[in-house]
C-alpha positions in Angstrom: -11.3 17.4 26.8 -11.1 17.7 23.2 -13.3 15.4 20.9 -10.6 13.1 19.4 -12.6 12.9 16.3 -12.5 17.2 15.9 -8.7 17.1 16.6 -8.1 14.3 13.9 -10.2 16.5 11.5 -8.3 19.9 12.2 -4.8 18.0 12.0 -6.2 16.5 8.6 -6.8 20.4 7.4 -3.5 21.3 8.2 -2.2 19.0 6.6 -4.2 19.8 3.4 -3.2 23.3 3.8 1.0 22.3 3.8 0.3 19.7 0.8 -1.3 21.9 -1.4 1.6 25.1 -0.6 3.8 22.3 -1.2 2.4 21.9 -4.7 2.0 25.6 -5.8 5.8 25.9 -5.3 6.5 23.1 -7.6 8.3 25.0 -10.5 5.7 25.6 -13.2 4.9 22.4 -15.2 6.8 20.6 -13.6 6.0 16.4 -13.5 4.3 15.3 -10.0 5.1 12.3 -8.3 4.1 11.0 -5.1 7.3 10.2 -2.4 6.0 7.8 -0.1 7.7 4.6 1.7 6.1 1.9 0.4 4.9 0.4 -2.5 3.0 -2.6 -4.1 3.6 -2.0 -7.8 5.9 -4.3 -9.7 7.1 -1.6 -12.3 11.0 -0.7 -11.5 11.8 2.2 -13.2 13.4 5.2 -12.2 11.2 8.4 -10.7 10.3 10.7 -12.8 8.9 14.3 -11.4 9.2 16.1 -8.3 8.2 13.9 -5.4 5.4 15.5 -3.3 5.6 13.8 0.4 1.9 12.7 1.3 3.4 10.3 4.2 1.4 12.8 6.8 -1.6 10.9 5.4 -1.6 7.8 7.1 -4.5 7.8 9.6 -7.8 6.7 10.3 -9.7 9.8 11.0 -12.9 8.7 12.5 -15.7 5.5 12.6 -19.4 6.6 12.6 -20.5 3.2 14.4 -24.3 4.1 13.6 -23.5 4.1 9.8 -20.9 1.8 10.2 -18.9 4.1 7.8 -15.1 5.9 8.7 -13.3 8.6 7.6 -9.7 7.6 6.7 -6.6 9.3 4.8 -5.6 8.0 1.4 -1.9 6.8 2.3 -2.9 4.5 5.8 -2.0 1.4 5.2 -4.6 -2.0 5.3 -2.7 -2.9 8.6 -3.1 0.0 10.4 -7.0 -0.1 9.4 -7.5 -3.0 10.6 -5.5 -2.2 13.9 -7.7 0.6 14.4 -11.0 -1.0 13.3 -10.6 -4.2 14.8 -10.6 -3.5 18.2 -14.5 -2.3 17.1 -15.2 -4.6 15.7 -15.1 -3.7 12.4 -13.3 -3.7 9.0 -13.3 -2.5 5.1 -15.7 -4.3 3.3 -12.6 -5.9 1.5 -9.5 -5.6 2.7 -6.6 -6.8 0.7 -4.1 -9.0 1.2 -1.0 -7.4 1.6 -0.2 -5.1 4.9 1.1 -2.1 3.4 -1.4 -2.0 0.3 -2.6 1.8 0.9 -6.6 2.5 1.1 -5.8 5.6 -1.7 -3.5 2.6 -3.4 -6.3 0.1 -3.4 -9.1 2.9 -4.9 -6.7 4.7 -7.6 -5.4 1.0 -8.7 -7.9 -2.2 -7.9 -7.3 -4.5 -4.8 -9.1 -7.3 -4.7 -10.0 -10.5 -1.7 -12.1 -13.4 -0.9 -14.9 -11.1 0.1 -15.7 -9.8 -3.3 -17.8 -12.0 -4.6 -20.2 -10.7 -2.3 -18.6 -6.9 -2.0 -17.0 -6.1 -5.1 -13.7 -4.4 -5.3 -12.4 -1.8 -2.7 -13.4 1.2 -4.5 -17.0 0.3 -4.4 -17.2 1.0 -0.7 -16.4 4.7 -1.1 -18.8 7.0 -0.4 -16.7 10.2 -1.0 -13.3 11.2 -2.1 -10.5 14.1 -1.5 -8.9 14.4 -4.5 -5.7 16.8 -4.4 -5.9 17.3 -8.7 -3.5 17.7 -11.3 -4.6 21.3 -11.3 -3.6 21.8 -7.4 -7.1 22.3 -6.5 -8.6 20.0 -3.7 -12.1 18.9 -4.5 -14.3 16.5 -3.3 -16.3 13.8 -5.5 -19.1 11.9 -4.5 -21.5 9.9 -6.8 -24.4 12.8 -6.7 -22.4 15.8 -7.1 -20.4 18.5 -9.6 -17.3 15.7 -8.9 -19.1 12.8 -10.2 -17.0 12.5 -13.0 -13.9 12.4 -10.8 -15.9 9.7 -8.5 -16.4 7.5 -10.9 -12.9 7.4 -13.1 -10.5 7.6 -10.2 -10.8 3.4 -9.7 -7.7 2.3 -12.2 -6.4 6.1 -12.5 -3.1 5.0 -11.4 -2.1 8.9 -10.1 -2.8 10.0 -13.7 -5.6 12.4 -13.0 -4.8 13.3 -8.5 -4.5 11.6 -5.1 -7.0 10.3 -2.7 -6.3 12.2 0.8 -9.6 11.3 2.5 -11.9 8.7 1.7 -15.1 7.6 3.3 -15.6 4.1 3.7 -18.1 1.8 4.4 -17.3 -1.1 7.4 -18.7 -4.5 8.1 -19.2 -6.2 11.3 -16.6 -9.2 12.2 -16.9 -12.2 14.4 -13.4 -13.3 16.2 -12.9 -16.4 14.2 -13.3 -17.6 10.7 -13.6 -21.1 9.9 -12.8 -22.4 6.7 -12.9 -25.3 4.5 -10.9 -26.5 1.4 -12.7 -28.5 -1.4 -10.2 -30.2 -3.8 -11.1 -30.6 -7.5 -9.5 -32.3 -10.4 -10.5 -30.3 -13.1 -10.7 -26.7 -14.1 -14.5 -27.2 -15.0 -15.2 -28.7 -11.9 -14.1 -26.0 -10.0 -15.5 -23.1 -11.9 -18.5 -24.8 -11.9 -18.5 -24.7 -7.9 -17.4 -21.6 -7.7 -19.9 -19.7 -10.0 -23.1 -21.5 -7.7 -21.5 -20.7 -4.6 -20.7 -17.3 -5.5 -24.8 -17.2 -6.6 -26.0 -18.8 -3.6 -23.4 -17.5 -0.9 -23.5 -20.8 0.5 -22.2 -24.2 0.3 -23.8 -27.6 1.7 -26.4 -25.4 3.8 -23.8 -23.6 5.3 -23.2 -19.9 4.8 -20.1 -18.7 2.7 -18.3 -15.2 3.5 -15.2 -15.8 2.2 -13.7 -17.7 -1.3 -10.6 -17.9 -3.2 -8.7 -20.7 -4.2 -5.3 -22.2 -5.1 -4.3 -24.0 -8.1 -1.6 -26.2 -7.7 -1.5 -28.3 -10.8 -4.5 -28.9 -13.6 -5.8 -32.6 -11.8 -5.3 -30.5 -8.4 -7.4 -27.1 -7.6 -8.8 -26.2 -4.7 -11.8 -23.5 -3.2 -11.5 -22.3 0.3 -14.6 -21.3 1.8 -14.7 -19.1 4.6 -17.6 -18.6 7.6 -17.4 -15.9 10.1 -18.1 -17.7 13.3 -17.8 -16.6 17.3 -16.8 -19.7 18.6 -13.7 -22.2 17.4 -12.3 -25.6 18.7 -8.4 -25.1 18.0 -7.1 -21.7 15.8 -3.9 -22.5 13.6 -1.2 -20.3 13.5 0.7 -19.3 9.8 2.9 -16.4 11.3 6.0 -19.2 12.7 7.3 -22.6 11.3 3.9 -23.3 9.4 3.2 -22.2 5.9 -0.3 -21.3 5.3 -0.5 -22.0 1.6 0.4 -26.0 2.3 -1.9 -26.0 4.6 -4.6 -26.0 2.3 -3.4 -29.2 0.8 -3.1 -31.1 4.3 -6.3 -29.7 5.8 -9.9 -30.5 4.8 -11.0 -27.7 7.9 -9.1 -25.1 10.0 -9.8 -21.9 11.8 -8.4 -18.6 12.8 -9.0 -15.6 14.0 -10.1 -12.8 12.1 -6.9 -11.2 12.5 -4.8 -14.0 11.1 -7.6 -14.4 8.2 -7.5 -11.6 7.1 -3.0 -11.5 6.8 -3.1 -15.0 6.0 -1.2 -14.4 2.7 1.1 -11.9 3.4 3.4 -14.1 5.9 4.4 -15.8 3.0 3.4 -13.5 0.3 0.9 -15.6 -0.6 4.1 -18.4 -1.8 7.2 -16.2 -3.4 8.7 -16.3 0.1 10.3 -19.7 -1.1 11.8 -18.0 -3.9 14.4 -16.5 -1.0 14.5 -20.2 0.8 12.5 -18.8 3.3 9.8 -21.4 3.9 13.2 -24.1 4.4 13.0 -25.1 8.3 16.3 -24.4 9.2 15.8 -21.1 7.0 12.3 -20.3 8.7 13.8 -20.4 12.5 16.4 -17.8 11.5 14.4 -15.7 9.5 13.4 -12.8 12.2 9.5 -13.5 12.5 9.2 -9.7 11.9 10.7 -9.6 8.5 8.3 -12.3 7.5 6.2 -10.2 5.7 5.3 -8.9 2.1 6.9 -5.9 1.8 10.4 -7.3 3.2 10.3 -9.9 0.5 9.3 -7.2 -2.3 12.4 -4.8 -1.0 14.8 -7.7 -1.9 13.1 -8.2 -5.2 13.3 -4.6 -5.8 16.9 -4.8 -5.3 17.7 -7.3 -7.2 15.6 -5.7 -10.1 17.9 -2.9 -9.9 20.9 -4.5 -9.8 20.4 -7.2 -12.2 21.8 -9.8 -10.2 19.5 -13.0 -11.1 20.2 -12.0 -15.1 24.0 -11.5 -14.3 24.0 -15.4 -12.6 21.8 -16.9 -15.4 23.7 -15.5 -18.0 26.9 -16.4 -16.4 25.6 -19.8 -16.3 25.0 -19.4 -20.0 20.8 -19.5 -19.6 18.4 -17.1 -20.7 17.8 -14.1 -18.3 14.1 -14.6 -16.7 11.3 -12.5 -17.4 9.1 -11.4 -14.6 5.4 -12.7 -15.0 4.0 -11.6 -12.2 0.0 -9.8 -13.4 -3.4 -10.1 -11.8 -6.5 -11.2 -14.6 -9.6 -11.3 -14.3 -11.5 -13.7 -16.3 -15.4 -14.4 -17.0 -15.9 -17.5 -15.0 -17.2 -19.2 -17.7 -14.1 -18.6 -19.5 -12.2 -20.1 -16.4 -10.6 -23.3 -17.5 -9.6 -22.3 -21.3 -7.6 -19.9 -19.0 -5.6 -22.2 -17.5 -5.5 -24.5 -19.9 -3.6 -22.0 -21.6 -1.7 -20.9 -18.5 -0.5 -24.3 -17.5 0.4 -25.0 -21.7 2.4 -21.8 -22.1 3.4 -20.3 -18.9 3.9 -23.4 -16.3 4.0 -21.0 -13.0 2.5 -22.7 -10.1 0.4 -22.3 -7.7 -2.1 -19.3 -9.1 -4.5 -17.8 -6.9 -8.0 -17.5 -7.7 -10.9 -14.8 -6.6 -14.4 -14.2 -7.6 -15.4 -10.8 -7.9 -19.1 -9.4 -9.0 -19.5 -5.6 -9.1 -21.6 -4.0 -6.1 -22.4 -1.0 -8.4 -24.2 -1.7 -11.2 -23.3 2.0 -12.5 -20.0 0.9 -13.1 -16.1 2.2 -13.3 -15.5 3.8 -17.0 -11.7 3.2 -16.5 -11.9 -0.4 -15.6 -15.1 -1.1 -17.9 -16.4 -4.7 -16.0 -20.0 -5.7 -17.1 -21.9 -5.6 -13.8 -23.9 -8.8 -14.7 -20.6 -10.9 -15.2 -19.0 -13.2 -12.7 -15.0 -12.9 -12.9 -12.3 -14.7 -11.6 -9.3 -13.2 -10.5 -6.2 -15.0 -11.2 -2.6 -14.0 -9.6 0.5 -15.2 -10.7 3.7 -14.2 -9.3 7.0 -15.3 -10.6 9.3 -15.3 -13.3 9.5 -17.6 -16.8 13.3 -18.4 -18.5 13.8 -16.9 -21.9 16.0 -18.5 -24.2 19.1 -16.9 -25.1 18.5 -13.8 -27.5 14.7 -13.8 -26.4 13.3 -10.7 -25.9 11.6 -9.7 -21.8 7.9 -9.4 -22.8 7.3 -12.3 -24.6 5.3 -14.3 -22.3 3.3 -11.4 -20.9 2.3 -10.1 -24.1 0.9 -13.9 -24.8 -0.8 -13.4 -21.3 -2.2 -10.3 -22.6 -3.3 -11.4 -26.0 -5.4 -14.3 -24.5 -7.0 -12.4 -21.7 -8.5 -10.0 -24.4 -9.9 -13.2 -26.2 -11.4 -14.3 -22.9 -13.2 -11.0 -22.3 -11.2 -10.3 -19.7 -9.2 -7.5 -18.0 -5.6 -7.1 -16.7 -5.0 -5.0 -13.7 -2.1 -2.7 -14.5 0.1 -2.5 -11.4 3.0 -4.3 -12.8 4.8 -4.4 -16.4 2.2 -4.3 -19.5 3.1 -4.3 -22.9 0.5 -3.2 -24.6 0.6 -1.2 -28.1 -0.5 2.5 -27.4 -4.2 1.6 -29.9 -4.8 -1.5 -28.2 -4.6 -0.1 -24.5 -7.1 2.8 -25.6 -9.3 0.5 -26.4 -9.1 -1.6 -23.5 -9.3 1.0 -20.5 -11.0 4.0 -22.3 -9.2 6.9 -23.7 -12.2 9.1 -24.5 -13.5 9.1 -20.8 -9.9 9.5 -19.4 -8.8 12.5 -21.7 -12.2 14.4 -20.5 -10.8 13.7 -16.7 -7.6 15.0 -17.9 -8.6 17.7 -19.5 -11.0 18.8 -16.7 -8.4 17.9 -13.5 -5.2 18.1 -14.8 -5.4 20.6 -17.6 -1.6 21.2 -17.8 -0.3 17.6 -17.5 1.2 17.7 -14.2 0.9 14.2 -13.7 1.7 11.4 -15.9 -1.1 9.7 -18.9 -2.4 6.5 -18.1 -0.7 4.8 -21.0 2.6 6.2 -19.9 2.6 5.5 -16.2 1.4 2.1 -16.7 3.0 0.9 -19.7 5.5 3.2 -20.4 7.0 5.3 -23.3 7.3 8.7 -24.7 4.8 11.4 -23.4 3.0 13.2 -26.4 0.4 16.0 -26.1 -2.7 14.2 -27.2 -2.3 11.2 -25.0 -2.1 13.5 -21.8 
């Protein structure tokens, strides 16, 4: 019988070999797109380039259990890695939140969870990446060889330079439950302040922390979740039916759950915008089929209603403002924490925000997404829309988001709409390293510049 690990790896050459024909017959310099099902960015525009379909890449290829490391393709989702890790025992050393976040997703952008204050961001994990290039060539990069380049400024590449088809990961052992507890605070301060000396001493009241984000409902009511991997629990709490995990954390001083759950506690809900299509009302709830309760239903009925215009036409219809969609990830020293939100809650007003510590693993760093390795940072998520008055123009509020954040020291993750001038984005994620990457992988501009897949605009020579 056939190793299941060699037939995984021949199917995975095949399937190089059909991508990269598929490529070489693109007409001649032509754009490159990728064409695959699902997708986690927030920025609605129309596709641009010929669409090369990577979908084949969707599986977990191997796990090494003696290095606790596994091979996997760049387009599996985060739910089926866990599915296929789980049963082992295992999992990414962070796995985001959302199900259909992609691995190759999560290393060309920036994913983020509760576990990186302790293992950084996803891309630190990676040992080695296939990178299908601009050029057509398929290479692979690894810290220590001719690719090292490649390996360090595909994290925040966005597509702009190739895509991930294999990556090797590294895994961490689970236990079947993780307990958790949520401290409330009633000041900003307060809570950074907790946060930064758990994040240093990865524990809290002499019990061991795996696990922290938080939730910031108002600016007198913040809380920290702490989570502890444990083998054994009392009762474990279930946020896939009627119950809303989010409220939860108001209500509850201490829960459990399984790993499992843990891990997809946000997306149910997606993390709280499921309320913005009624579907945390009871009556709602019990009709809703329990297996559209998930993130990426709820982002396909945003998506159409960003293409259709349908919450603008009904505003304006009943003579308001159209509302501008404010939905960005930040990352903030912690120390910087509360002049954040006090700005956020001032200006802004959405509620609740997420919050997650992150320290870099690597100390090397990611030239693309420049972090300094000796800096704790906060991420804070916020996901909704703000009014405009009448004759305001869309951008206003995340331009004042983005203004602030550079004052702060901070950084914006760039999966959704930026607004950034051309000068001041350079300056922020790094022209000079990225034009050397282009030059080198994508010599003929196959695939989009950074500043123009992620903020938009005309495409000019010296910005490929």
């Amino acid at each position: 019988m056939a190793d299941p690990g060699t037939v995984a790896e021949s199917r995975h050459t095949d399937d190089v070999a059909a991508l990269t024909a598929e490529y070489s017959r693109l007409p001649a310099g032509a754009g490159v797109r990728l064409a695959k099902p699902t997708s986690n960015l927030f920025r609605f525009r129309a596709p641009e380039g010929a669409g090369l379909d990577v979908g084949r890449f969707d599986r977990v290829l191997d796990v090494d259990r003696s290095t606790g490391r596994a091979q996997v393709q760049g387009m599996a989702t985060y739910e089926s890695i866990v599915d296929a890790l789980l049963p082992a025992g295992y999992v990414p050393l962070v796995v985001p939140q959302l199900k259909t976040i992609t691995l190759g997703g999560a290393v060309a952008g920036l994913g983020i969870e509760a576990s990186s204050f302790r293992n950084g961001l996803p891309h630190e994990s990676v040992r080695e990446l296939e990178v299908l290039t601009g050029s057509g060539e398929v290479v692979r990069a690894r810290p220590d060889n001719e690719h090292a380049d490649l390996f360090r400024g595909f994290p925040n590449s966005y597509g702009t330079l190739g895509y991930a088809l294999r990556l090797e990961i590294e895994l961490e052992r689970v236990h079947p439950y993780v307990r958790l507890r949520h401290l409330r605070f009633g000041s900003a301060q307060e809570c950074a302040d907790v946060l930064a000396r758990i994040c240093r001493d990865r524990a809290f009241d002499g019990e061991r922390v795996d696990f922290l984000d938080g939730t910031v409902f108002t600016s007198t009511e913040q809380y920290l979740t702490l989570g502890t991997f444990t083998d054994e629990a009392p009762y474990t709490s279930d946020y896939t039916g009627q119950q809303v995990y989010y409220r939860s954390i108001q209500r509850r001083r201490a829960d459990y759950l399984t790993v499992r759950d843990f891990l997809w506690r946000w997306d149910t809900d997606w993390f709280w915008c499921s309320r913005a299509f009624g579907a945390q009302h009871p009556l709602v709830r019990r009709l809703w089929p329990r297996r559209y309760r998930r993130s990426d239903a709820y982002r396909r009925i945003v998506a159409f209603d960003r293409r259709h215009g349908l919450t603008d036409r009904l505003a304006v219809l009943r003579g308001r403002g159209v509302n501008e969609p404010v939905i960005q990830d930040v990352e903030i020293p912690v120390d910087r924490l509360p002049e954040f939100l006090e700005f956020f809650h001032r200006e802004i007003g959405i509620s609740p925000v997420w919050l997650c510590p992150v320290r870099l693993r690597d100390r090397a760093g990611w030239p693309l997404y420049p972090m300094d390795p000796d800096t704790l940072y906060v991420n804070v998520g916020f996901w909704s829309a703000v009014g405009l008055e009448p004759g305001e123009r869309p951008g206003r509020h995340n331009r004042a988001i983005e203004r602030v954040v550079r004052e702060l020291d901070g950084h914006k993750s760039l999966y959704s709409d930026s607004y950034y001038p051309r000068e001041e984005f350079w300056e922020l994620y790094n022209r000079p390293a990225h034009q050397r990457l282009k030059e080198r992988y994508d010599p003929d501009g196959r695939l989009p510049g950074l500043y123009e897949k992620c903020v938009g605009g005309e495409v000019r020579k010296e910005d490929r």
